[in-house]
Each structure stands twice: as structure tokens, then as C-alpha cells.
C-alpha positions in Angstrom: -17.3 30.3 -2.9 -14.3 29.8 -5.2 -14.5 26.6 -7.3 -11.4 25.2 -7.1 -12.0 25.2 -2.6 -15.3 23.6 -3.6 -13.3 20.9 -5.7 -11.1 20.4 -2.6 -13.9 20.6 -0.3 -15.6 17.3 -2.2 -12.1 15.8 -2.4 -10.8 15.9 0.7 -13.0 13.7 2.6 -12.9 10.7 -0.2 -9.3 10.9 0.0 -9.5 10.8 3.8 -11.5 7.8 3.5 -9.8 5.7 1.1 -6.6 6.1 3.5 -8.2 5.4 6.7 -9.7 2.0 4.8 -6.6 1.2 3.8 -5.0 1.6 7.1 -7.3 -0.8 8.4 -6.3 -4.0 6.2 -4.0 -5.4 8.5 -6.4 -5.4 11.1 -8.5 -7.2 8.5 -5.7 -9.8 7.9 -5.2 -10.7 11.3 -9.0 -12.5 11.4 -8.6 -14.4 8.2 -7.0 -17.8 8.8 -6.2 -18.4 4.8 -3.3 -18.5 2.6 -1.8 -15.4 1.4 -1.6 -16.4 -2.1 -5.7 -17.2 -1.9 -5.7 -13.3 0.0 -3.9 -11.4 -2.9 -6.3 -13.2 -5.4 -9.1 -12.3 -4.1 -8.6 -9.1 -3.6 -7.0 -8.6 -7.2 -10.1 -10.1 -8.4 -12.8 -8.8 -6.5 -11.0 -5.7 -6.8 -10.9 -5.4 -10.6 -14.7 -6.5 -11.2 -15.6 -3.6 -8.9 -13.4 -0.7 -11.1 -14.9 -2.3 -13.9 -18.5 -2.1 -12.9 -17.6 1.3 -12.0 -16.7 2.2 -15.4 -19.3 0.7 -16.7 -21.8 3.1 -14.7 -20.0 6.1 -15.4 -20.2 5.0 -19.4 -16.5 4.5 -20.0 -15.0 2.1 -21.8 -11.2 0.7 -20.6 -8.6 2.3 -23.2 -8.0 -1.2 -24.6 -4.7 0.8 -26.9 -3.1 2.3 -23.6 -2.8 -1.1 -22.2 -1.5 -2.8 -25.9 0.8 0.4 -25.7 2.2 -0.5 -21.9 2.2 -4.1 -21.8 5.6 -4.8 -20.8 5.0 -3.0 -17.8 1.9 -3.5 -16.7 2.2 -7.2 -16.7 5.5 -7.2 -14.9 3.6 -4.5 -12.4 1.0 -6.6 -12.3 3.5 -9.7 -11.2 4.7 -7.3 -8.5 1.5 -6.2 -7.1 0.4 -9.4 -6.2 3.9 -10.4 -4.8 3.5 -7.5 -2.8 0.8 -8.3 -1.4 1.8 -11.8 -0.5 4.9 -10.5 1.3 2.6 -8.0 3.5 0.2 -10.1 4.3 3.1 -12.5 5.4 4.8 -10.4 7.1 2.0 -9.9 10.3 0.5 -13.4 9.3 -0.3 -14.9 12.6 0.6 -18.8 11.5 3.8 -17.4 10.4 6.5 -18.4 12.7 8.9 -14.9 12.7 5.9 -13.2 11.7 5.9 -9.4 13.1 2.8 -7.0 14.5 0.8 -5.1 12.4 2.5 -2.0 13.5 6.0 -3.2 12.5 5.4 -4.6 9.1 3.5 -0.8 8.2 6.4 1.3 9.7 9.2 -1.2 7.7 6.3 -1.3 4.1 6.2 2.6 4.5 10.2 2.5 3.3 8.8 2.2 0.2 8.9 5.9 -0.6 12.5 5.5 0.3 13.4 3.0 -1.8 11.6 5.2 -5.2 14.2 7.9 -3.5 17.2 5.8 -4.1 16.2 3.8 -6.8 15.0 6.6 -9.0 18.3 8.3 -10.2 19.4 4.2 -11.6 15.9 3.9 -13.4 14.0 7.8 -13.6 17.7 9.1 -14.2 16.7 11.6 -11.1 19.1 13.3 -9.2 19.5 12.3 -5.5 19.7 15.8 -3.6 21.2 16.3 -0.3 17.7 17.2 1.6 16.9 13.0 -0.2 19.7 11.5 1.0 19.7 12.7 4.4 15.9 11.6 4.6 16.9 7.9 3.2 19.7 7.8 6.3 16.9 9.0 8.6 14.1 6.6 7.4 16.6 3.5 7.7 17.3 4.4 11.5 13.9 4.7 12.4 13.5 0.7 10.7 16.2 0.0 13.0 14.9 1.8 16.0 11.4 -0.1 15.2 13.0 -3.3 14.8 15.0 -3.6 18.2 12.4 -1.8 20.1 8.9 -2.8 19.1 7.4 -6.1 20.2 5.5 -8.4 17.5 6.5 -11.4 17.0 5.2 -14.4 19.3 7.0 -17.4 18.2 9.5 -18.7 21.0 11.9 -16.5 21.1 10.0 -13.4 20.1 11.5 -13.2 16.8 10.5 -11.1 14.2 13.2 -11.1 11.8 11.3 -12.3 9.2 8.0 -10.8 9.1 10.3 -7.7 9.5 11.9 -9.2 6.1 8.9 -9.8 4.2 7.6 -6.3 5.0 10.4 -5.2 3.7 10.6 -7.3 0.5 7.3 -5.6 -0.3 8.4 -1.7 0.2 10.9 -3.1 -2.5 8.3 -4.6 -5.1 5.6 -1.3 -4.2 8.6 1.0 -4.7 9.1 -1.2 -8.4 5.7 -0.6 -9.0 5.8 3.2 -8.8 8.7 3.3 -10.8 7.1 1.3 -13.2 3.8 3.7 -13.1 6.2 6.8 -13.8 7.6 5.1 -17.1 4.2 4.2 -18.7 2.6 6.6 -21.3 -0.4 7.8 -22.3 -2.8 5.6 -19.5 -5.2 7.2 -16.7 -4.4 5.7 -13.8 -7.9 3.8 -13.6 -7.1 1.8 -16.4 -3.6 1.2 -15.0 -5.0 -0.2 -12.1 -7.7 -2.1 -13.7 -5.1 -4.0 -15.6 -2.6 -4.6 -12.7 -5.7 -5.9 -10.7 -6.6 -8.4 -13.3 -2.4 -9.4 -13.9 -1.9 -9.9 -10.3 -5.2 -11.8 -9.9 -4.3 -14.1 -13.3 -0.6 -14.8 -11.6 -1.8 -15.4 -8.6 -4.3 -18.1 -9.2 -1.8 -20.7 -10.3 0.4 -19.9 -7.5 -2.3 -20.5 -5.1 -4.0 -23.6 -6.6 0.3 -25.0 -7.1 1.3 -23.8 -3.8 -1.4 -23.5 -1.0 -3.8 -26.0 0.4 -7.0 -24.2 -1.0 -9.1 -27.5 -1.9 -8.7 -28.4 2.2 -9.6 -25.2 3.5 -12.5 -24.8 5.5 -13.2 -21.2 6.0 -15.4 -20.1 8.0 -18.3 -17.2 7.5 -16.4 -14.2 9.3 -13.1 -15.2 7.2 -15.0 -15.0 4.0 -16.6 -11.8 5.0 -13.7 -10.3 5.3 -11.6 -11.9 2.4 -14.8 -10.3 0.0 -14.1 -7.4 1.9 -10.3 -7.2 1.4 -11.1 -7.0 -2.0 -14.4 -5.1 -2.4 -13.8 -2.5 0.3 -10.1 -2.3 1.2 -9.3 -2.3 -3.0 -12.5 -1.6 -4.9 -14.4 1.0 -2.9 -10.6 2.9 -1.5 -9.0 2.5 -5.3 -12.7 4.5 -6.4 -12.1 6.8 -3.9 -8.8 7.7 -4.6 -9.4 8.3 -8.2 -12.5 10.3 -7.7 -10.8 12.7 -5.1 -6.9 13.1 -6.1 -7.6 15.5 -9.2 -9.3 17.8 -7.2 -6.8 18.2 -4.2 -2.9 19.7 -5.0 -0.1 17.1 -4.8 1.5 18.4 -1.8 -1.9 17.8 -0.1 -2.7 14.6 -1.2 1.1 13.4 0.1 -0.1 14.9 3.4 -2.7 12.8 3.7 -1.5 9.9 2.5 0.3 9.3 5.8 -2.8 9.1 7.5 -2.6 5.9 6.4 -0.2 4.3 8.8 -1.4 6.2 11.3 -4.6 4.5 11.3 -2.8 1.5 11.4 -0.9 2.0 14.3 -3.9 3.6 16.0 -6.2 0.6 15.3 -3.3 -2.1 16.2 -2.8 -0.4 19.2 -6.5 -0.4 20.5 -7.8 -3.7 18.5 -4.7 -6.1 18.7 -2.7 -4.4 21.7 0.4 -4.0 20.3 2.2 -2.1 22.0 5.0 0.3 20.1 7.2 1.4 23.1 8.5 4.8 23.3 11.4 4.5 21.0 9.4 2.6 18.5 6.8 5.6 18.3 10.4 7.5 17.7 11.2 5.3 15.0 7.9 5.1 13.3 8.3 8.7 13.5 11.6 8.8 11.6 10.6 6.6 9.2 7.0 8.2 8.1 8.4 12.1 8.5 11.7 11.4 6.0 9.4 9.6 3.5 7.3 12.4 4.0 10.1 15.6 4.2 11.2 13.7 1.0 7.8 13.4 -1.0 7.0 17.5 -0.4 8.5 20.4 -2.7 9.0 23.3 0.3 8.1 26.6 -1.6 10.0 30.1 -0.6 7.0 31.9 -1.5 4.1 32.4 0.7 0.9 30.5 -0.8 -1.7 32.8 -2.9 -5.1 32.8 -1.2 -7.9 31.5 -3.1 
């Protein structure tokens, strides 16, 4: 058997799994009664000391020079990530008034691909090609078509405006993250995310202690099952995954798979939380997921060589 489908044949499935894991978080969310802020720490936190123990069993040491050498950016990264995942968790955050469904706020966060396409020729100095553009157009209707026709939000008078907004707000800050990734040097992206972990988890702590009610909480024992598992499972175990299965698959093939991702979640919010999509919200999502999608792959002329 050829080595390199033996590679893929290990890889596959770990990549499979960290993207149905993280398809699940919203889900997740939706049974933990807490603060956002108190969310995004945790899971920065837990997340981190789980990479790190990692690393420490596999014998490898953080590159302590990549991260003097990137600084600038992975602190502001770091600032992002955890902003991101304040906005998210907003956005489908059931004591939210506005708030949207689960299925909403992952169609409207997967315009983040989008966003890298039409931010990238201001920052990456990449040109923005025709087969791009026409995707961006694409992916924006299909947010529209989800917006008008998808039901979420169940404040008086079923507004979801905002949760729509905050999901939105935190394509933006993901797609400034990636951009951010592509202008660092000399860093493996464990390390990267080891440090962006820790930044987001050192911002977020003042913010939560200065802004949320976290000395009054009473949580119970399912919320803190699933808060440690936010961050040891959705972001520990899925980040390990990832990086153990992405250098043995092509890029075209991890982008394929990476869509599986809101899939799940759509799936799952269907059958947990009963949302229900509507036909031309499923036409939406479509829209949405298949530009960011079209635009991510490089369509070769050539047939592929068998291996």
C-alpha cells in the first residue's frame, strides 16, 4: 500500500473528528447558563494547558524565539480570538434578547472565508479574481436569504438582528485572525495556537472579572461539565486533532472537510434544539457554505495522477 494513502488513511478520520466536535459547540453553548466572557476564558485556558501537556508528552519544547519573533501579532490575534468567541457565543446565547438560532449564527460566522477573500488584496496584497468576487456576491445573498427566512430568535417580536450581528462581528475578527496567521514567520502552527490560547485567556480574565457577574454565579454541575468541556474537548482534544491529521491530507482535501463543520451544526440544531431552517434558508446556507467553499479550492485542468 502506497505510503502517502496510508498517511491520508490515518489522517482523514482525526480531521473528520475534530470538525464534527467543533460543529457541535453551539449545541454545547446552548446548556450553559454563564457569561460569555467567563466561556471564552475557559476555554482559552483549559484549551492551552491541554496543547501544552501535549507537547510535553511528545518531548517538545514551545519555540520560545518564534513567539519573541511574532509578538505583535500574536497578541493582537490573541485579543481577537477571544473577542471572537465572545461575539459567537453571543450571538445564539439564549438570555440574549435578539439572540439568533444555532443554525443562523454558523451560516452568517462561516462568511469568514469571505471576508479573508475581500480583505486579502488590502492586507496579503492578493488579487481578487473574478471566479472570488462572484463567490463574495453569492455568499452575501445566501446571509440575506438566511436572515429573512430562517427562524431563531425568540424575544417578542422574533428578532434576530442582533445575534445575526454578533455572528457576524466574529466572521470579521476569525477572518483578522487568518490574515494575521498568513503574515507571521517562522512558527508551527502549534505554537501559534498555544500562544493565542494563553493571550485570549490572559485578556479575557479582566474582562470577565470587570464586566460579568462571575462572583454571583451559581453554576450548576451539567454547566461546569460542559464549560471544562468547551475547553478540553471542543479546543484541546479538536485543536490536537487537527494538527496531528492536516500534514498528512492535501489542502484541497482538508478545505473539503472543513465544511463538515457546519453541517454538523445544522444537523445537530435541527434534531437537538428544533430549529427549523425553511426551504429557502437551507438555499441560503447553501450559497453561503458552497462560495466560501468554490472560493477556498484551486480547480486543476489536469486529471489527478493516481497513487
Amino acid at each position: 500500500m502506497n505510503q502517502n494513502f496510508q498517511e491520508r488513511l490515518l489522517g482523514l478520520p482525526a480531521l473528520l473528528a475534530s470538525m464534527v466536535i467543533w460543529g457541535s459547540i453551539g449545541i454545547f453553548r446552548q446548556y450553559i447558563g454563564l457569561p460569555s466572557g467567563l466561556i471564552a476564558f475557559a476555554r482559552g485556558l483549559i484549551g492551552m494547558l491541554f496543547l501544552m501537556l501535549v507537547m510535553l508528552i511528545g518531548k517538545r519544547r514551545p519555540d520560545v524565539s518564534a513567539w519573541r519573533k511574532n509578538l505583535i501579532p500574536l497578541c493582537v490575534s490573541g485579543v481577537f480570538l477571544g473577542a471572537n468567541w465572545i461575539l459567537l457565543f453571543e450571538s445564539y446565547n439564549n438570555n440574549l434578547p435578539g439572540h439568533t438560532s444555532v443554525t443562523v449564527a454558523t451560516i452568517c460566522y462561516y462568511m469568514a472565508p469571505v471576508i479573508v477573500t475581500l480583505l486579502a488584496p488590502f492586507v496579503l496584497r492578493e488579487r481578487l479574481t473574478v471566479k472570488k468576487s462572484l463567490c463574495v456576491v453569492v455568499a452575501f445573498a445566501g446571509v440575506i436569504l438566511v436572515s429573512l427566512f430562517s427562524g431563531g430568535g425568540t424575544d417578542a417580536g422574533g428578532s434576530q438582528l442582533l445575534g445575526i450581528l454578533l455572528a457576524l462581528g466574529a466572521a470579521v475578527l476569525y477572518a483578522l485572525i487568518v490574515l494575521l496567521n498568513k503574515k507571521m514567520v517562522d512558527i508551527c502552527a502549534m505554537d501559534r495556537t498555544v500562544a493565542q490560547l494563553g493571550i485570549s485567556a490572559i485578556v479575557m480574565l479582566p474582562y470577565t472579572l470587570a464586566f460579568e457577574p462571575v462572583f454571583d454565579l451559581r453554576p450548576t454541575g451539567r454547566e461546569i461539565l460542559f464549560l471544562v468541556l468547551i475547553g478540553l474537548l471542543h479546543t484541546g482534544v479538536a485543536y490536537g486533532l487537527y494538527f496531528g491529521s492536516i500534514g498528512r491530507l492535501k489542502a484541497q482535501t482538508a478545505a473539503l472537510c472543513s465544511y463538515i463543520d457546519p453541517a454538523v451544526a445544522i444537523l445537530l440544531s435541527a434534531i437537538i434544539l428544533q430549529e427549523a431552517v425553511g426551504v429557502w434558508g437551507i438555499v441560503g446556507a447553501a450559497l453561503v457554505i458552497g462560495a466560501a467553499l468554490v472560493g477556498e479550492l484551486r480547480f486543476s485542468r489536469s486529471a489527478p495522477k493516481e497513487e
